[in-house]
C-alpha positions as CSV (number, residue, x, y, z in Angstrom):
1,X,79.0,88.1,24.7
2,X,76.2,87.3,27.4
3,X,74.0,90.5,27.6
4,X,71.0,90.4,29.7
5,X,68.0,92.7,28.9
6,X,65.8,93.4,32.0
7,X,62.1,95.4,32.5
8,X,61.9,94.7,28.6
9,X,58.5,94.7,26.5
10,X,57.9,92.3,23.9
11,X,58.1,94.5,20.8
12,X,61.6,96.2,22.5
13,X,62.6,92.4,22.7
14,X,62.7,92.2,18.8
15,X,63.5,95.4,18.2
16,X,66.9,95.1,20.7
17,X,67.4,91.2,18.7
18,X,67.5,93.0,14.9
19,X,69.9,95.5,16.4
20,X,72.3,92.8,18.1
21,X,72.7,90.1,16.0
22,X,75.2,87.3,17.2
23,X,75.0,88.1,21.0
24,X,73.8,86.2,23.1
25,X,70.8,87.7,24.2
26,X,68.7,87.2,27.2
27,X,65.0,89.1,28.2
28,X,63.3,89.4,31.2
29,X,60.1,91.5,31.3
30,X,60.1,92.2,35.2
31,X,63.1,94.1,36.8
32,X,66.2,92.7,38.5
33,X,65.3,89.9,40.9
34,X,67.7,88.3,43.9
35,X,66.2,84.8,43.2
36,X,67.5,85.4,39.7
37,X,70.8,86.5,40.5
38,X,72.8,82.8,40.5
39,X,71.4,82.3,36.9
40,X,72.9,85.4,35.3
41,X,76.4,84.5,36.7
42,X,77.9,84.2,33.4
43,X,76.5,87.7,32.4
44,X,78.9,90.6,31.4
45,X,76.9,92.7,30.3
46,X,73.6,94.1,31.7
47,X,70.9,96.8,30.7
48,X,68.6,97.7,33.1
49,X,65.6,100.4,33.6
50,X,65.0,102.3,37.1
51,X,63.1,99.7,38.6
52,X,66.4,97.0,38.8
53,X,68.9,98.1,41.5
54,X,72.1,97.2,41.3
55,X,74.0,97.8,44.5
56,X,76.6,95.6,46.3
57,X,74.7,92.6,46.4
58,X,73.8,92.4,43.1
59,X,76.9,92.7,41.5
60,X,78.7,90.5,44.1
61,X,76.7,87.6,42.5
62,X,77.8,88.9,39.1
63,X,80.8,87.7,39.0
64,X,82.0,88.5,34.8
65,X,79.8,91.7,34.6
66,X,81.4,94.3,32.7
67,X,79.2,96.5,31.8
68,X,76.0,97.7,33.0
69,X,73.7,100.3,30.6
70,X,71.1,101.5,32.2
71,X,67.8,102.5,29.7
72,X,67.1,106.2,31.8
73,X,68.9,109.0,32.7
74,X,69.0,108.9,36.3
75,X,71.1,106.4,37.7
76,X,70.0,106.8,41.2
77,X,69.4,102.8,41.0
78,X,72.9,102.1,40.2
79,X,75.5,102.0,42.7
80,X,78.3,103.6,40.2
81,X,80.8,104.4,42.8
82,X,81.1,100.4,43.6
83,X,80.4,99.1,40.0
84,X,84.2,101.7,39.1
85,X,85.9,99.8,42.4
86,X,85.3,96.5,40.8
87,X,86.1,97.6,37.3
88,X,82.6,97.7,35.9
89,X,81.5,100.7,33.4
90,X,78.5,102.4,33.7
91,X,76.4,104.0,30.7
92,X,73.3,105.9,30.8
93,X,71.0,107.1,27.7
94,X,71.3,111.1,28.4
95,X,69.7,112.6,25.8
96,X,66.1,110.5,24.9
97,X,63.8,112.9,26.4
98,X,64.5,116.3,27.0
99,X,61.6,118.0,25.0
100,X,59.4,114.8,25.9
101,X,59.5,115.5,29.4
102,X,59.2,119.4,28.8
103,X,56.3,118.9,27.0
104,X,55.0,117.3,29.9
105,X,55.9,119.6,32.4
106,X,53.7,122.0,30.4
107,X,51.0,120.1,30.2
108,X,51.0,119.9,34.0
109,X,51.4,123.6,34.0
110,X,48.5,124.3,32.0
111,X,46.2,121.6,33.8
112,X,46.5,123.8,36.6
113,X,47.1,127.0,35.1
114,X,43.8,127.0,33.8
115,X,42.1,124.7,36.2
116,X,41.3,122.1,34.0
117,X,42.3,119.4,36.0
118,X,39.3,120.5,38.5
119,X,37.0,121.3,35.6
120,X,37.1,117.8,34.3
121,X,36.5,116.1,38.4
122,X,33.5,118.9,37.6
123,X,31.9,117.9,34.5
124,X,32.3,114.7,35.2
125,X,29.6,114.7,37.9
126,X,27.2,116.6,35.5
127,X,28.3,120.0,36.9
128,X,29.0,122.7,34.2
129,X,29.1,125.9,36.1
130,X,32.5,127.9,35.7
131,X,32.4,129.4,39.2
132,X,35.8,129.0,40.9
133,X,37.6,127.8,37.4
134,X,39.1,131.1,36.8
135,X,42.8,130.7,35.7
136,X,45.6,132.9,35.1
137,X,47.2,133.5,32.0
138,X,51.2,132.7,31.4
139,X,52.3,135.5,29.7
140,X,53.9,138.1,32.1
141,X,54.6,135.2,34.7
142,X,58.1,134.3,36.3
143,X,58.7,130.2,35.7
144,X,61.3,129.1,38.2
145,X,63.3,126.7,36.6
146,X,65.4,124.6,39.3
147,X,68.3,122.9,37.1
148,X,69.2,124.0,33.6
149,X,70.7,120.8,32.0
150,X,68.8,119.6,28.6
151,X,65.5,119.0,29.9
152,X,65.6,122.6,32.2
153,X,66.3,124.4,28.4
154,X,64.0,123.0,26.7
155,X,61.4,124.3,29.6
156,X,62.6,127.6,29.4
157,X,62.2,127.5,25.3
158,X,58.7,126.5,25.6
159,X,58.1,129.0,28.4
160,X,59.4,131.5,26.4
161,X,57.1,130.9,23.9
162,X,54.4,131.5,26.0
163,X,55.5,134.8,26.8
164,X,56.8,134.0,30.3
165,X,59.9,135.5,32.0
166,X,62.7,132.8,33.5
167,X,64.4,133.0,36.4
168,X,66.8,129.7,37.2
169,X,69.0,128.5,39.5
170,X,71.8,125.6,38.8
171,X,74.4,125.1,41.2
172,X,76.6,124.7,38.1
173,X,75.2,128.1,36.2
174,X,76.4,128.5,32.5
175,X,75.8,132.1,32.1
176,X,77.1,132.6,28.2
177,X,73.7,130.3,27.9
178,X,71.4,132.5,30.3
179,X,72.8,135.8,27.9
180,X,72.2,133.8,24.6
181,X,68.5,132.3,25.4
182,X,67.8,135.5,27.3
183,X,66.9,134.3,31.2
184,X,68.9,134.8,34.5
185,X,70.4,133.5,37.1
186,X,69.4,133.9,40.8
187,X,69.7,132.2,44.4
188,X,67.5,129.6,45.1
189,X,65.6,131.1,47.9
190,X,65.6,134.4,45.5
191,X,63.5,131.9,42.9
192,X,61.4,130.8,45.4
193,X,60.2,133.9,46.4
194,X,59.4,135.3,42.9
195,X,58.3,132.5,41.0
196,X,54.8,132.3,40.2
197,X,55.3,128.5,39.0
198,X,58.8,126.7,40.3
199,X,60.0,123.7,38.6
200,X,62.4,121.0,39.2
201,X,64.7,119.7,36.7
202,X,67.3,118.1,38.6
203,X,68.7,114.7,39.5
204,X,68.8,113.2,42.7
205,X,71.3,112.7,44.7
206,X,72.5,113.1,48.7
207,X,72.6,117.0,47.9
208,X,69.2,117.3,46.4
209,X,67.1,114.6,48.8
210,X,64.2,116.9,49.8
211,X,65.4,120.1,48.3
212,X,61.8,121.3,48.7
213,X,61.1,121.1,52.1
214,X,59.1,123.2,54.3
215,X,61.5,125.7,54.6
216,X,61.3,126.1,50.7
217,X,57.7,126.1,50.5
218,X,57.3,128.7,53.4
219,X,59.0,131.1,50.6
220,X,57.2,130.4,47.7
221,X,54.5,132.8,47.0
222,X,50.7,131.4,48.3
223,X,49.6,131.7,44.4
224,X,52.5,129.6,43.1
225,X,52.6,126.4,41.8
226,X,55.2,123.6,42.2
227,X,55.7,121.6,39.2
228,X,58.3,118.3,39.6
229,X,58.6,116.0,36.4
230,X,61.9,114.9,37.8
231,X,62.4,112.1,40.9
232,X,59.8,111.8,43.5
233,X,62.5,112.4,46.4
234,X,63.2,116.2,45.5
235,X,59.9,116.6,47.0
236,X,59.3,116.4,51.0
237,X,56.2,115.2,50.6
238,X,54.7,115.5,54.2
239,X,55.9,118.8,54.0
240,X,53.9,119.6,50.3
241,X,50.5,118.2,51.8
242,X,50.9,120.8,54.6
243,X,51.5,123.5,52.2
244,X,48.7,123.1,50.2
245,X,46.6,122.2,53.4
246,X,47.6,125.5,55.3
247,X,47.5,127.8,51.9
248,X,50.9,128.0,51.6
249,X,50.8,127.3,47.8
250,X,48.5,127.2,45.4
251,X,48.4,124.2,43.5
252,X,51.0,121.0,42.4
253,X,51.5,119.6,39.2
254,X,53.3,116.0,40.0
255,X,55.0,113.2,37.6
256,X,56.7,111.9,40.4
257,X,56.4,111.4,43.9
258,X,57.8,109.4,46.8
259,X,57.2,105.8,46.9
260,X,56.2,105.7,43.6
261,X,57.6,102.6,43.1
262,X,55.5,100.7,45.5
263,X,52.7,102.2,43.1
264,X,54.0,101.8,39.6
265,X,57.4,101.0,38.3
266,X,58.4,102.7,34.6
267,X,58.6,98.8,33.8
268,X,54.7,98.0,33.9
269,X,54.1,101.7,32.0
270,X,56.4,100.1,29.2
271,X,54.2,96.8,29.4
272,X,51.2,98.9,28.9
273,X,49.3,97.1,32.3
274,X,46.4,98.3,34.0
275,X,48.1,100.4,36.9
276,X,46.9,99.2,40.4
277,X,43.9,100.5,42.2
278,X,46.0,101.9,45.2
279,X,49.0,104.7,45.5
280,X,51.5,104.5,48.0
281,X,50.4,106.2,51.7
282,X,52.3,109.3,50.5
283,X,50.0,110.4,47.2
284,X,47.1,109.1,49.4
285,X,46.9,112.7,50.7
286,X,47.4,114.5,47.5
287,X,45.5,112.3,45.4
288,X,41.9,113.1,46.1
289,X,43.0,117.1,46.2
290,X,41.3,119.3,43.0
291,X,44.8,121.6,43.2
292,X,47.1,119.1,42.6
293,X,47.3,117.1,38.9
294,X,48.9,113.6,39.3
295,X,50.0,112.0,36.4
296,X,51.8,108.1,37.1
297,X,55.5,108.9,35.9
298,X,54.7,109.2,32.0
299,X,56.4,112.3,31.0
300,X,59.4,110.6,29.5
301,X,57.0,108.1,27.8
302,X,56.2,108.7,24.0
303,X,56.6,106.2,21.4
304,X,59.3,108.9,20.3
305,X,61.2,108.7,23.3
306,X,60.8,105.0,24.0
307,X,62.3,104.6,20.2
308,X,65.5,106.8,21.5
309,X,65.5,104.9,24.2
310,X,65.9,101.6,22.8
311,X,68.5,102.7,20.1
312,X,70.9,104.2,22.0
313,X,71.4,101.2,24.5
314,X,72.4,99.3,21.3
315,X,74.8,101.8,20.1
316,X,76.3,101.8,23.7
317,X,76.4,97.9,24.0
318,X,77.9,97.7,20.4
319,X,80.6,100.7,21.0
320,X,81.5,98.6,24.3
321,X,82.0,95.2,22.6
322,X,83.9,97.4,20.1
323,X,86.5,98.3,22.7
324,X,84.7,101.8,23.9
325,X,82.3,103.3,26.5
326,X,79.5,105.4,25.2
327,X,77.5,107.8,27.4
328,X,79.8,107.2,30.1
329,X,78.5,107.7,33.7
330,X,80.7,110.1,36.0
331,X,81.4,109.2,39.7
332,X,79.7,111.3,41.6
């Protein structure tokens, strides 16, 4: 069995070689490459991370791929619909992260919450007054929580804790879970205009492309916040910068944002380089702002998480050499 390993570390390199011993085993630290394409031609199978697309191209120069498993939960960057046409299975790793990135979307929360974020661009130039650094406590306040799949509980756990009430939307809502954890279901716009933070748990797809656009931030309340620890493209991002710029909203807490792999794919974070010194033209504007807390795609990335990460993909790729298909992605 050829299995090619890309946007690999490394340490994940020998941890991945102790776990699939007499496979024939190939790593390539950088993501999927089209000059690289005619050399893998005797692949079948292939595990990937976000930053490797594999659309028609690809796999029509792939010509014994069976099996593609991608190291993330999205699978934006895999053209499933075509890989099931040409007979190709599809797994993801769906379950690595759910209170990694919750903790994160917290953090983010609480950055802003209590203006820490502009405290520290504060003290940092000397300046230790507290005028204009008063926050606002969580306890009492409605969290929006758009998408209640694992990660979107595990938000509303932690929110809970803090005293917060919940307020969710899904467009697939499981109500025997809202009565058991206590939280309700509303319309989206309904959210929007009640939340004092809204955030985004979903993933993207044609539906969701920009499902916070202006129309969705002209409901929001001006003291809100918009947290997204999900994909960059939920966000209209021109349409964010004129929020914040007109008062609209109140703050953004961001792990992702448009373009954000010109600036930084999730392959250099797991190579642990120095990120480079400019952000794509989008976070340009957001940046420099003191109300919005940028963090460079990290909330899925704990040693914990990465761990998950890296054993699951060898349970899939050993359950499909064993004749089955673990984590199977749906067509969507």
């Amino acid at each position: 069995m050829n299995i090619a390993f890309f946007e690999v570390t490394r340490p994940q390199e020998v941890y991945l070689s102790s776990q699939l011993k007499g496979y024939n085993l190939r790593f390539y630290p950088d993501p999927l490459r089209e000059s690289e394409l005619d050399s893998l031609s005797d692949i079948e199978v292939l595990s990937v991370f976000i930053s490797s697309s594999i659309g028609e191209k690809e796999l029509e120069r792939l010509p014994r791929l069976r099996y593609i498993t991608t190291r993330s939960t999205g699978t934006d960057h895999v053209d499933v619909e075509r890989c099931k046409k040409r007979g190709i299975a599809v797994s993801n790793v769906p379950h690595y992260g759910e209170n990694t990135v919750a903790e994160h979307t917290f953090a983010l929360i609480l950055s802003l919450s209590r203006n820490i974020h502009r405290a520290f661009l504060r003290t940092e130039k000397g300046d230790f007054t507290i005028a204009g650094l008063e926050g606002f406590d969580l306890r009492g306040k409605i969290l929006g929580v758009v998408g209640t799949g694992r990660i979107g509980v595990h938000v509303i756990k932690i929110a809970q804790g803090f005293g917060m009430l919940v307020a969710a939307f899904d467009a697939h809502p499981n109500h025997i879970l809202s009565e058991v954890m206590g939280f309700s279901y509303t319309s989206f716009p309904e959210l929007l205009s009640i939340s004092d933070i809204v955030s985004l748990h979903l993933p993207l797809t044609p539906q969701t492309v920009h499902i916070i656009d202006r129309d969705a931030l002209s409901k929001m309340k001006k003291e809100a916040l918009l947290i997204n620890t999900a994909r960059g493209g939920l966000v209209d991002t021109v349409a964010l910068v004129e929020a914040l710029e007109n008062g609209k909203i109140a703050g953004a807490g961001l792990d992702v944002i448009e373009g954000e792999e010109i600036l930084r794919e999730e392959d250099v974070l797991l190579r642990d380089e120095d990120p480079p010194d400019t952000w794509p033209p989008q976070a340009r504007a957001l940046i420099e702002r003191e109300d919005v807390m940028l963090s460079p795609h990290i909330g899925f990335y704990s040693r914990e998480a990465v761990k998950r990460i890296l054993s699951e993909t060898a349970k899939n790729i050993k359950a499909f050499v064993d004749g089955e298909v673990r984590n199977e992605v749906a067509s969507q």
